[in-house]
ZALUM-871575 format. One record per residue (C-alpha): residue number from 1; chain; x, y, z. Coordinates in Angstrom, 2 decimals. Last residue first. Example, Ala and Ser with C-alpha at 12.3 -4.5 7.8 and 13.67 -1.06 7.14 Angstrom:
! ZALUM-871575
(2 "A" (13.67 -1.06 7.14))
(1 "A" (12.30 -4.50 7.80))
//
This chain:
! ZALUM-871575
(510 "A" (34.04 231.42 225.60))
(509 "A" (32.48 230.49 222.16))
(508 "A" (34.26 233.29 220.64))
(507 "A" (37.75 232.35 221.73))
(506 "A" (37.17 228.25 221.34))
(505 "A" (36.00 228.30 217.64))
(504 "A" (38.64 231.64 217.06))
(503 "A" (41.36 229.30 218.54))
(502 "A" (41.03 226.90 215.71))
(501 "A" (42.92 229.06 213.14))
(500 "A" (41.28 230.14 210.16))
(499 "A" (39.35 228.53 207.11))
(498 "A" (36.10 227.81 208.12))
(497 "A" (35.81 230.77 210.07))
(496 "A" (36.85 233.18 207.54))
(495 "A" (38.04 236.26 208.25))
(494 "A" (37.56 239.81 208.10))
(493 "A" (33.89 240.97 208.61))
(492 "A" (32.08 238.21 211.26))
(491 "A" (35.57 237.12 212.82))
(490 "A" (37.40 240.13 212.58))
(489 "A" (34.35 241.97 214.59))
(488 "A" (34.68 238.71 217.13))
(487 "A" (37.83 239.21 217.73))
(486 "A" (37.93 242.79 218.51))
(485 "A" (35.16 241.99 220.87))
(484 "A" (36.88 239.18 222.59))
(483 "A" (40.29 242.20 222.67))
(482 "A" (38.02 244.76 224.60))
(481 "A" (36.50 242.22 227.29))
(480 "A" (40.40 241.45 228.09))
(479 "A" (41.42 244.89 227.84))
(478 "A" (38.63 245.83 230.24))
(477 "A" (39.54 242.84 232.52))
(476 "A" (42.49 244.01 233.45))
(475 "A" (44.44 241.98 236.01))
(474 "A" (44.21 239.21 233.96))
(473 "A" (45.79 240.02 230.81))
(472 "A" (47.84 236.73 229.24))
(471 "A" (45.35 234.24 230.33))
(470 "A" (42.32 235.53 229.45))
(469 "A" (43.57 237.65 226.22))
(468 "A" (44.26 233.87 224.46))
(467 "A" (44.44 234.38 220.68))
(466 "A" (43.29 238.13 220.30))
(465 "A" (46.22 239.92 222.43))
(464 "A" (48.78 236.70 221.53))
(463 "A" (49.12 237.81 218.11))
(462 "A" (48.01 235.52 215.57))
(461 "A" (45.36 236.83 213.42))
(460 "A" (46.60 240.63 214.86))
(459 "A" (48.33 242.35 211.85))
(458 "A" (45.34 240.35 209.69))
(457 "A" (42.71 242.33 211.41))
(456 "A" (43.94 245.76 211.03))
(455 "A" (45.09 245.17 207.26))
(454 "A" (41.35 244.09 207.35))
(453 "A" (39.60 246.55 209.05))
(452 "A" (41.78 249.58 206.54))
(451 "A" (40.45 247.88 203.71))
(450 "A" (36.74 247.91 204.97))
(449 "A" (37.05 251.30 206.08))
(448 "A" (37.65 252.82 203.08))
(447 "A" (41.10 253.59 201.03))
(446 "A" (40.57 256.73 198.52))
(445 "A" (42.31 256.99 195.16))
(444 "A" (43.49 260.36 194.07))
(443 "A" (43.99 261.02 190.10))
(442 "A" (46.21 263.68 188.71))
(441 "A" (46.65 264.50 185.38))
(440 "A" (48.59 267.83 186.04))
(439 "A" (51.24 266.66 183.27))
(438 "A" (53.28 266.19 186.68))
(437 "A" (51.79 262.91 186.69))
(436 "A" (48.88 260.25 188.57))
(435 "A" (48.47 256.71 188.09))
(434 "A" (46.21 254.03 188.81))
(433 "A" (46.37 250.38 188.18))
(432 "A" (43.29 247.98 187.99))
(431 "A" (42.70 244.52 188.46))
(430 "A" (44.38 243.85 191.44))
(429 "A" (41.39 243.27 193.41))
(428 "A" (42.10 246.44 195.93))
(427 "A" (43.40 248.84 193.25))
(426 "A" (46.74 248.89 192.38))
(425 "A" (48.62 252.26 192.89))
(424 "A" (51.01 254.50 191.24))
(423 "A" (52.26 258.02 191.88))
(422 "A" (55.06 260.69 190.63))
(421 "A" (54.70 259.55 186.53))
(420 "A" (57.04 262.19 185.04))
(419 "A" (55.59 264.29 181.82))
(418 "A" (53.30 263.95 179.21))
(417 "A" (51.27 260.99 180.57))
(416 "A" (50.43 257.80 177.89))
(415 "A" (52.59 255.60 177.50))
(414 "A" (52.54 252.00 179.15))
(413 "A" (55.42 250.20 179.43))
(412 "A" (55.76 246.50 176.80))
(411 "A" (55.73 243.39 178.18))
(410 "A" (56.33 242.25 181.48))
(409 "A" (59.69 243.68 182.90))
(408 "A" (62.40 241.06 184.41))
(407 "A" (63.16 240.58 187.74))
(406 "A" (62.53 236.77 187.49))
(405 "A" (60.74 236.67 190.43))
(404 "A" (59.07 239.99 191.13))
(403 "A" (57.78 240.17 187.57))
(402 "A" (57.62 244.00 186.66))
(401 "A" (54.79 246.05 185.39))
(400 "A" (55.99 249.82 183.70))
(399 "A" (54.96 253.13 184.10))
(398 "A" (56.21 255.95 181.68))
(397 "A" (56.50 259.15 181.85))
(396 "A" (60.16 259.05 181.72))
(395 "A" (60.40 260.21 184.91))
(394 "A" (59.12 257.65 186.41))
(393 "A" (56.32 255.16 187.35))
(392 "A" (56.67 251.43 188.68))
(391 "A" (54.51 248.34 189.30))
(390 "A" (55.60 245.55 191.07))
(389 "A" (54.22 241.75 190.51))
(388 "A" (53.81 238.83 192.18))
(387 "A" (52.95 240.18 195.72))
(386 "A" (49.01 239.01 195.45))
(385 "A" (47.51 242.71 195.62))
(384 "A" (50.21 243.64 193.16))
(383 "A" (53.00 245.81 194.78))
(382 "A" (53.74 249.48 194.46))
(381 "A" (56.39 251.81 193.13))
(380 "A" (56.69 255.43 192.84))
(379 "A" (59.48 258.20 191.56))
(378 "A" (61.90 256.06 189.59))
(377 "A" (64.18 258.24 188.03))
(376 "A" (65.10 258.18 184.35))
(375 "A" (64.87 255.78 181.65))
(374 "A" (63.39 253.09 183.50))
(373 "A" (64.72 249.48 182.22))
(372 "A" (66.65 247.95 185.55))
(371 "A" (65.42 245.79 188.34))
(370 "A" (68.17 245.52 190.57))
(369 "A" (69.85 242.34 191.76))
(368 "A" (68.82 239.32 193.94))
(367 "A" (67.30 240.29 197.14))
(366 "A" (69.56 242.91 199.27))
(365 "A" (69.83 242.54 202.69))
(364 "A" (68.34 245.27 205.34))
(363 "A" (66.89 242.30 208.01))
(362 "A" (63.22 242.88 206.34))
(361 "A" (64.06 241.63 202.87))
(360 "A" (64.89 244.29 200.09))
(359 "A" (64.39 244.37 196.69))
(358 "A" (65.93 246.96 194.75))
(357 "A" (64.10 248.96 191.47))
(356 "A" (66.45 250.67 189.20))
(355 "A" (66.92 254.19 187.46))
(354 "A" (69.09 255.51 189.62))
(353 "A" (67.12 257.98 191.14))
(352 "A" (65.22 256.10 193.17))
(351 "A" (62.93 253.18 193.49))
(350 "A" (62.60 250.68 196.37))
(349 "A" (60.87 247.75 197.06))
(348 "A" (60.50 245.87 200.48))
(347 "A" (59.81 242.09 200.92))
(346 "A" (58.70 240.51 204.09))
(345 "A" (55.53 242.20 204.72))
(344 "A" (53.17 239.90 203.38))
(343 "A" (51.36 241.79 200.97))
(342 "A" (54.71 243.34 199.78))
(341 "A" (55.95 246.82 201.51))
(340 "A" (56.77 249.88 199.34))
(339 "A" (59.41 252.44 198.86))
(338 "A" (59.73 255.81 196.65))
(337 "A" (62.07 258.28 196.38))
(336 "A" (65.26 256.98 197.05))
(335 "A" (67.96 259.86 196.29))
(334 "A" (71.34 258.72 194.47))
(333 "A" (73.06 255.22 194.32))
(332 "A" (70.62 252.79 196.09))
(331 "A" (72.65 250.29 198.00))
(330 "A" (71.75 250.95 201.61))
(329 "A" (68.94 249.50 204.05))
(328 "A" (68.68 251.26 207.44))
(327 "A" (67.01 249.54 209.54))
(326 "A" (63.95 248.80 212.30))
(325 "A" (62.41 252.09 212.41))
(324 "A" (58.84 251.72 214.38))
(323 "A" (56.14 252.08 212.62))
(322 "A" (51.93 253.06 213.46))
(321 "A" (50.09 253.26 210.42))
(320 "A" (47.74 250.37 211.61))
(319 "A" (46.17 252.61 214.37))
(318 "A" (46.15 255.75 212.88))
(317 "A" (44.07 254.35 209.94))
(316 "A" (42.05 252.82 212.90))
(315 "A" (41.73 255.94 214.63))
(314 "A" (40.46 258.03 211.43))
(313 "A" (37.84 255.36 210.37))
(312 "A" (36.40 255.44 214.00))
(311 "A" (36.17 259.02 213.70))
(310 "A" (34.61 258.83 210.71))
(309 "A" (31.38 257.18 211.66))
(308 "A" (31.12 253.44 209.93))
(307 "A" (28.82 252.46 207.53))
(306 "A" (26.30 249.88 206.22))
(305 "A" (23.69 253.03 207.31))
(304 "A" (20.75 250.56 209.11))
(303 "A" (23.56 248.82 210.57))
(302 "A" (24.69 252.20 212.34))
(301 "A" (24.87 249.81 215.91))
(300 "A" (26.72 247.06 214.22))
(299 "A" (28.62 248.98 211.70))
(298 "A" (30.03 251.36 214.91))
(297 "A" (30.17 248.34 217.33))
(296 "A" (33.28 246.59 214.78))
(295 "A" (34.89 249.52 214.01))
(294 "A" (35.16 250.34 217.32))
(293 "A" (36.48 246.56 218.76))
(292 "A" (38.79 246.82 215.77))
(291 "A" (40.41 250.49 216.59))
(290 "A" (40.44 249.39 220.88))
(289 "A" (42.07 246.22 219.24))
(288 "A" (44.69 247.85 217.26))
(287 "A" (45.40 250.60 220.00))
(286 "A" (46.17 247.92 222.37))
(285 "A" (48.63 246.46 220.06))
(284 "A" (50.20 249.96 219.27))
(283 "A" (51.20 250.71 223.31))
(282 "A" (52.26 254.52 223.66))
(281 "A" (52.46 255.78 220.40))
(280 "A" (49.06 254.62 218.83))
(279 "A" (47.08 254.80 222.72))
(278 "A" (46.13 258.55 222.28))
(277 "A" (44.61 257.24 218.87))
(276 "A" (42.93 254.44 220.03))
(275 "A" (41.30 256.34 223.02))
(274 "A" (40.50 259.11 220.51))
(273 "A" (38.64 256.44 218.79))
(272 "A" (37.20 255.37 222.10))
(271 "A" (35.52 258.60 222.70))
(270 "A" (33.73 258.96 219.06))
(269 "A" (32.08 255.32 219.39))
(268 "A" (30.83 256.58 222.76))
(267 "A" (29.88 259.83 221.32))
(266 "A" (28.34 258.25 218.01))
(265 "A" (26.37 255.99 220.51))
(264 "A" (24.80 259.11 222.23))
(263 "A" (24.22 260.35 219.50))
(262 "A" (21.84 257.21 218.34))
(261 "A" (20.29 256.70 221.59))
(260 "A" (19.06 260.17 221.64))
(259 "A" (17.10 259.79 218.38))
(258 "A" (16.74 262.19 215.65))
(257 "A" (13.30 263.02 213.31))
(256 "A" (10.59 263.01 215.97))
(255 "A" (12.14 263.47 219.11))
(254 "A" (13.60 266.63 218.40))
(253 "A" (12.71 268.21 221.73))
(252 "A" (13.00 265.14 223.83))
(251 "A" (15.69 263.62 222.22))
(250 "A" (17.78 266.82 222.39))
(249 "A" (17.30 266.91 226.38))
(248 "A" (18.86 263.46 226.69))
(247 "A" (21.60 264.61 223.84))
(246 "A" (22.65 267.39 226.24))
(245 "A" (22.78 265.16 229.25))
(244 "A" (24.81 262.86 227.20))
(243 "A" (27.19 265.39 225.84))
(242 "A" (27.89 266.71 229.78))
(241 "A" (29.15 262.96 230.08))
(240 "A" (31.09 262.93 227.03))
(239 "A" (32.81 265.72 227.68))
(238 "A" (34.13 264.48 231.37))
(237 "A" (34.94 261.27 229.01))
(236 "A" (37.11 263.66 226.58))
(235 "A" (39.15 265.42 229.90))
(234 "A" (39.39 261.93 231.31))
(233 "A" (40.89 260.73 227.87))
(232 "A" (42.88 263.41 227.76))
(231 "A" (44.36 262.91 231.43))
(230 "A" (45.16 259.56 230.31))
(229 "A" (47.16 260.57 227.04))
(228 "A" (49.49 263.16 229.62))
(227 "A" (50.26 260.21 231.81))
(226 "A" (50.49 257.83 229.93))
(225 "A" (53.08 260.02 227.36))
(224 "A" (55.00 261.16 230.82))
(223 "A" (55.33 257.39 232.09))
(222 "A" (56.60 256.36 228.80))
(221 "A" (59.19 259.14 229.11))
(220 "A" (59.59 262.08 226.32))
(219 "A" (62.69 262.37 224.98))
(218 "A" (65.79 264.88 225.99))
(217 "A" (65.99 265.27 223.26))
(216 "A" (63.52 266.45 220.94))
(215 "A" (62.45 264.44 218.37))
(214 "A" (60.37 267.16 216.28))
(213 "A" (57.62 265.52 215.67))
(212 "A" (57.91 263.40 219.17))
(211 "A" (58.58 266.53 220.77))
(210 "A" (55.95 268.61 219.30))
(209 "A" (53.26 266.58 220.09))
(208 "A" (54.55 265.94 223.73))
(207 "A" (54.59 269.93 224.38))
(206 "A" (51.41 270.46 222.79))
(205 "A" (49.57 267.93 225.08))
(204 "A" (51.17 269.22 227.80))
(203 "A" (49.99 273.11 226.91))
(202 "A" (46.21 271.74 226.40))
(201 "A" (46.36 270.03 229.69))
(200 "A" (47.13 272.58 231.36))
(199 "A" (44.72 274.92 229.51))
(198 "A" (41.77 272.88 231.28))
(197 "A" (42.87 269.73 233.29))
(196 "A" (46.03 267.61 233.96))
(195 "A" (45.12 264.12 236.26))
(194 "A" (46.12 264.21 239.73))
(193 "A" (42.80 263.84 241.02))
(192 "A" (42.07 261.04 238.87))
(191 "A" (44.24 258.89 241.00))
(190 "A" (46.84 256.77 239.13))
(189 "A" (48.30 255.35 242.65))
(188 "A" (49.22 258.36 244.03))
(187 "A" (52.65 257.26 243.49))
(186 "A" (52.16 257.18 239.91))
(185 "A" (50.63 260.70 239.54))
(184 "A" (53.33 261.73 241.49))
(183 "A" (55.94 260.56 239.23))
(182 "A" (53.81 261.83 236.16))
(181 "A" (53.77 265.37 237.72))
(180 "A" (57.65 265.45 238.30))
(179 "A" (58.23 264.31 234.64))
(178 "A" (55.57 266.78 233.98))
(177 "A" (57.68 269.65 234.95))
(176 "A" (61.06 268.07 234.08))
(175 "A" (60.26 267.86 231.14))
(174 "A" (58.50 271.37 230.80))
(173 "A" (61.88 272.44 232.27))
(172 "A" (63.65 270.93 229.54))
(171 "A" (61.57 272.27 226.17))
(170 "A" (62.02 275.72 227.84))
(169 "A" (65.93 275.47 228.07))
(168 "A" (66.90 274.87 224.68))
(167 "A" (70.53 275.54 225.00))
(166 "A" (71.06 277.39 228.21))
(165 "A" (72.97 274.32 230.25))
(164 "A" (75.12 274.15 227.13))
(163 "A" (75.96 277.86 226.93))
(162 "A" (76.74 277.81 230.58))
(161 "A" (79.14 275.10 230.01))
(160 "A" (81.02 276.66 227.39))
(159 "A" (81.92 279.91 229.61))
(158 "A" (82.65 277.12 232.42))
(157 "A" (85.77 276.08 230.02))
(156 "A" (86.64 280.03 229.11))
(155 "A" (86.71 280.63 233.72))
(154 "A" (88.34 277.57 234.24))
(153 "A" (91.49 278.03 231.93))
(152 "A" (93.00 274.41 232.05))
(151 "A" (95.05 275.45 229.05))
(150 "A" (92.27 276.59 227.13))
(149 "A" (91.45 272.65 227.03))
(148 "A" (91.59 270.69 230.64))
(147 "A" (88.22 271.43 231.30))
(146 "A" (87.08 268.95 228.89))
(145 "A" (83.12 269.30 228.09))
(144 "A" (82.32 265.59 227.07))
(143 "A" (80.87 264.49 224.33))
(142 "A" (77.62 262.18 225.41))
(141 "A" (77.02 258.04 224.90))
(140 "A" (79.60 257.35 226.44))
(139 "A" (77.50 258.67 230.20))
(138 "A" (74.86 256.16 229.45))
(137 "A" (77.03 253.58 229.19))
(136 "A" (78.67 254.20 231.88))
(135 "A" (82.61 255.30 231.19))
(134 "A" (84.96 252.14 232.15))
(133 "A" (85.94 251.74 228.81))
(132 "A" (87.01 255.54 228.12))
(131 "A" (89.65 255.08 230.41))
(130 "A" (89.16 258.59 232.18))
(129 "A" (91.31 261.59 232.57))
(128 "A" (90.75 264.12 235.27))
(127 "A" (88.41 267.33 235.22))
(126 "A" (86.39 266.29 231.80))
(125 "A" (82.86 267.33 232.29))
(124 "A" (79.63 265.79 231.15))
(123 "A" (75.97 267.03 230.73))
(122 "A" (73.31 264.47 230.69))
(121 "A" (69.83 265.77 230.00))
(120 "A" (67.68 263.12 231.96))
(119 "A" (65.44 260.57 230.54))
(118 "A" (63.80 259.56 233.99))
(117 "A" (65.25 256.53 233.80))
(116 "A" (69.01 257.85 232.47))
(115 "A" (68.97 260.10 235.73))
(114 "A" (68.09 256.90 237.94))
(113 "A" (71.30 255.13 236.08))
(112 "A" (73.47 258.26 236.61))
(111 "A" (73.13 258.84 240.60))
(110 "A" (73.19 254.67 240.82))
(109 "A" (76.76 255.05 238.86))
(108 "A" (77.63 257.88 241.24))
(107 "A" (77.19 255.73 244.39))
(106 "A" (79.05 252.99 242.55))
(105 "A" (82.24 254.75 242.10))
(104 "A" (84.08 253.68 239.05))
(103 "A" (83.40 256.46 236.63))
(102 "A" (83.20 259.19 239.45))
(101 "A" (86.93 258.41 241.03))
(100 "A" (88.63 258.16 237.45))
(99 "A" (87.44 261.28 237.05))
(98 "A" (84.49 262.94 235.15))
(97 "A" (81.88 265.27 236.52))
(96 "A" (78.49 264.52 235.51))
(95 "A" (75.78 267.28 235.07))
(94 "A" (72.33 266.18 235.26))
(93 "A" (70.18 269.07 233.29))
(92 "A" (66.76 269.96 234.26))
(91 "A" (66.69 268.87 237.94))
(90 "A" (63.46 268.40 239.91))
(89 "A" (63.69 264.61 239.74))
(88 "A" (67.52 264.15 240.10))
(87 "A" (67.04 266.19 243.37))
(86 "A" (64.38 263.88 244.35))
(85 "A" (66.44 261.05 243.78))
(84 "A" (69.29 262.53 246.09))
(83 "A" (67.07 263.47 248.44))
(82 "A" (65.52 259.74 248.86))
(81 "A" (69.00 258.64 249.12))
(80 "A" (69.94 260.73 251.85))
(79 "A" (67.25 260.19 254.07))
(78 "A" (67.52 263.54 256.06))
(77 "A" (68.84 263.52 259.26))
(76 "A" (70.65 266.96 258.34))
(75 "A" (69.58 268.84 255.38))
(74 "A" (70.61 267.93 252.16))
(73 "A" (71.06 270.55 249.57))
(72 "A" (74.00 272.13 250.06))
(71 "A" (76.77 269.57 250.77))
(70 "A" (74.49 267.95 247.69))
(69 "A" (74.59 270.05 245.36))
(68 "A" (71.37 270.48 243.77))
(67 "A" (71.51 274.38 241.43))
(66 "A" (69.75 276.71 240.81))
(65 "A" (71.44 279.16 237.92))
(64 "A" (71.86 283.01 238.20))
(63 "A" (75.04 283.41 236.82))
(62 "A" (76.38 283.66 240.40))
(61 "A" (74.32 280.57 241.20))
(60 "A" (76.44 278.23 238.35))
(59 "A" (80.48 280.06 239.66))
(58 "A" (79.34 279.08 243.42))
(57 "A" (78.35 275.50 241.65))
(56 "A" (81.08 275.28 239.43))
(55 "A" (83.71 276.08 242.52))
(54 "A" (82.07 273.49 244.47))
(53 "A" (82.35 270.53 242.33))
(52 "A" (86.27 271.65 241.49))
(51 "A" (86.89 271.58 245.33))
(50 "A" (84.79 268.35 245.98))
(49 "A" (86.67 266.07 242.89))
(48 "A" (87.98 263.44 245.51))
(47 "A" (84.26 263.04 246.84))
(46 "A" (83.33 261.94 243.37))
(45 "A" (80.72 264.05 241.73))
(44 "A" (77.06 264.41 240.39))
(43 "A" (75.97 267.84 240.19))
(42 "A" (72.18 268.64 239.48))
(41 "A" (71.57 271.28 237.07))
(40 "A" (69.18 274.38 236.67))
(39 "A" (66.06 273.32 239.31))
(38 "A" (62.86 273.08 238.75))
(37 "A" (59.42 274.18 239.60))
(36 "A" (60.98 276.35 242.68))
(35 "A" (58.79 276.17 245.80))
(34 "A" (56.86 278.92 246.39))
(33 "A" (58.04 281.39 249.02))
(32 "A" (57.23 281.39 252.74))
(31 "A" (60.56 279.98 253.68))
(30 "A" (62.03 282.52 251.78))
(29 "A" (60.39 285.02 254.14))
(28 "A" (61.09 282.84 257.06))
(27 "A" (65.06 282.86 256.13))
(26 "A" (65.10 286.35 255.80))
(25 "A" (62.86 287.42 258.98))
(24 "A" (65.20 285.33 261.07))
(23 "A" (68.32 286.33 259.53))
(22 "A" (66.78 290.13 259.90))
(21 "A" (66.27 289.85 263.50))
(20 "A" (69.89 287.89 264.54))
(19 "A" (70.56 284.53 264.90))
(18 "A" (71.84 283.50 268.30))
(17 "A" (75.72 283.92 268.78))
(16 "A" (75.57 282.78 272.26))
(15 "A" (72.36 281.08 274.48))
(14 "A" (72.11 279.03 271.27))
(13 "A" (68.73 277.27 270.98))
(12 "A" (67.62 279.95 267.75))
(11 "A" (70.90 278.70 266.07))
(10 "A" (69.74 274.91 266.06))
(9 "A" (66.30 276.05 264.49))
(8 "A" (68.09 278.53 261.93))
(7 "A" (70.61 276.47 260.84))
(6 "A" (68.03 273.64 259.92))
(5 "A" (66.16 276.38 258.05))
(4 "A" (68.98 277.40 256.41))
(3 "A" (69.77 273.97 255.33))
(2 "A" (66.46 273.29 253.82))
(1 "A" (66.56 276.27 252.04))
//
């Protein structure tokens, strides 16, 4: 459009071949339209590989795709590298043309790298061959569409690449549509006014959820989780507000059995546990603290109770639950159906079908060799509170208490269910093991808030966040005021001062 209506204004000077009426009243109508939310594909090509570039995108808007192309697409005077990124941004699908031109031209390798930022769909095509080591990285890491096969038959090889541009094809342009949001956002300098609202909102909130459970790729960008969690917590804080003028009519009415101040600090507590939680995939650490620092004002201010509100509880179960996969240990031979972390978190155990328990460091290596003395599968295993031991239950009904050292069993397994043993557990002092079987004697066992503070607690003991905030997070001081409080809950409920590290004294005296 941009082109037209650069046409248009150098046509309408002409004293000779002028545009006529219904050009004029065309291009203005379209004009008029609203912008396009996204575009189809963007084409990213050599100069060499023009005629084949051009062909795909005539044969792409005859099927009814929109396309960037950039002898389209850029009007003249334009600055030609802002278009080009902005054509990236609107685009759904990047498609990548393949010569020996493309791979090596820098110009195209800039095109690629500010698609791979924004987490692009990467489409490749095969027109001339390529030494596969000069391929971007980025662009190896996708099977190309060779339009060489069907003996170079264009019209069977673009058949194929129609199919790929259609394959999930909402899930892309809500990318792209709060990909584009998120980049404004940020120029805007994070203004509030940008922020999603109302059944917006709600629909970008259930697009990242079911990406990330789903692991849709494209992925969602940092920017776009930020984004979307920061426009929930100004949704929840709007809430709050309209809460508190609620509450201050409340404590006037009901005066005499519920206070004001007291809901109004369940809110608060309330809005930073959603806080915590938004925060769990985007930056864990901070999500610890903001969980700590909650816990820590919700038994302070509900002293009277010895409790803390579940909402709290929720966001700092969220909050240490958090993982990341690291590696992929292998040795088991059959299914592995249960795994466990020591105390420490440097030793895993496994059980599985074969019978055996495996110890595992954190690198994916093997400790030692298997446990063995289940008759049947191993279907759960945990660790002693003090990582010397392992408990295990199978499917011979059995569970049985293991030595981690020596490997070997300790006395005799305990009998007792009438079918497999699918669950064990120690309790907190070590003193106790539970179990639960298919004999429909189950048992569940609860963690509470105090368990869940000091997991919480102990993750952080030495991370920079809590030992020195001041210095590592100046330019925000929330974070900063956040991670002293964290501290100082850890300090009064989790640790002991006499026996921890010295920067506590300094930290909490500060």
């Amino acid at each position: 459009m941009r082109s037209a209506e650069t046409w248009l204004k150098v046509g309408q000077k002409r004293t000779q071949h002028r545009p006529t009426a219904l050009i004029e009243e065309f291009i203005a109508e379209s004009l008029r339209q609203p912008p396009w939310s996204s575009l189809d594909v963007f084409i990213s090509y050599s100069r060499v590989d023009s005629d084949l570039a051009r062909k795909l995108n005539n044969g792409l808007q005859l099927q009814g795709k929109t396309t960037w192309f950039d002898q389209e697409s850029i009007a003249s005077g334009a600055d030609f590298a802002r278009e080009i990124e902005q054509g990236i941004q609107s685009s759904d699908n990047f498609l990548f043309i393949l010569s020996p031109q493309s791979v090596n031209s820098p110009y195209c390798a800039m095109e690629v790298e500010y698609a791979a930022k924004l987490n692009k769909r990467f489409v490749t095509l095969l027109h001339r061959e390529v030494n596969s080591a000069d391929l971007h990285p980025e662009l190896a890491k996708v099977q190309w569409i060779d339009f060489n096969q069907n003996e170079g038959d264009f019209n069977a090889n673009f058949n194929q690449l129609v199919r790929t541009l259609d394959t999930d094809r909402e899930h892309l342009q809500n990318h792209t549509k709060w990909s584009q949001r998120s980049l404004e956002w940020e120029q805007k300098k994070n203004t509030k006014d940008l922020l999603l609202r109302g059944s917006e909102l709600a629909v970008a909130e259930a697009w990242l959820k079911e990406t990330q459970a789903q692991k849709k790729q494209p992925a969602a960008t940092k920017l776009q989780k930020a984004y979307i969690a920061k426009s929930g917590g100004h949704k929840r804080q709007n809430r709050l507000l309209l809460a508190g003028a609620v509450v201050s009519v409340m404590g006037v009415v009901t005066a005499f059995w519920l206070k004001a101040e007291r809901i109004a600090t369940i809110a608060t507590l309330g809005e930073k546990a959603a806080r915590a939680q938004l925060l769990v995939s985007i930056d864990p650490v901070e999500a610890l603290i903001l969980a700590i620092q909650a816990t820590g004002q919700s038994r302070s201010s509900l002293f009277t109770l010895q409790t803390v509100v579940p909402q709290v509880q929720s966001s700092l179960r969220d909050a240490i639950e958090d993982a990341r996969e690291q590696n992929i240990l292998q040795g088991d031979e059959g299914w592995v159906h249960s795994v466990a972390f020591s105390p420490d978190g440097k030793t895993i155990v496994s059980g599985g079908n074969d019978g055996t328990l495996r110890l595992w460091n954190r690198s994916g290596k093997a400790i030692g060799q298997p446990f063995k003395g289940d008759e049947g599968s191993v279907y759960s295993v945990a660790f002693s509170p003090d990582g010397k031991t392992i408990i295990s239950g199978g499917g011979d009904g059995t569970l049985r208490l293991w030595d981690i050292t020596s490997g070997k069993a300790i006395g005799q397994p305990f009998k007792g269910h009438e079918g497999s043993v699918m669950s064990v557990a120690f309790s907190p002092d070590g003193k106790t093991i539970v179990s639960g079987g298919d004999d429909g004697t189950l048992r569940l066992w609860r963690g509470n808030w105090q368990d869940w503070l000091e997991v919480a607690c102990n993750r952080l003991i030495a991370h920079p966040i809590l030992v020195a905030p001041q210095t590592l997070l100046k330019e925000d001081a929330e974070t900063i005021s956040v991670a002293k409080d964290a501290a100082k809950t850890c300090q009064q409920l989790v640790w002991n001062p006499e026996d921890n590290a010295q920067f506590l004294v300094d930290l909490l005296q500060k």
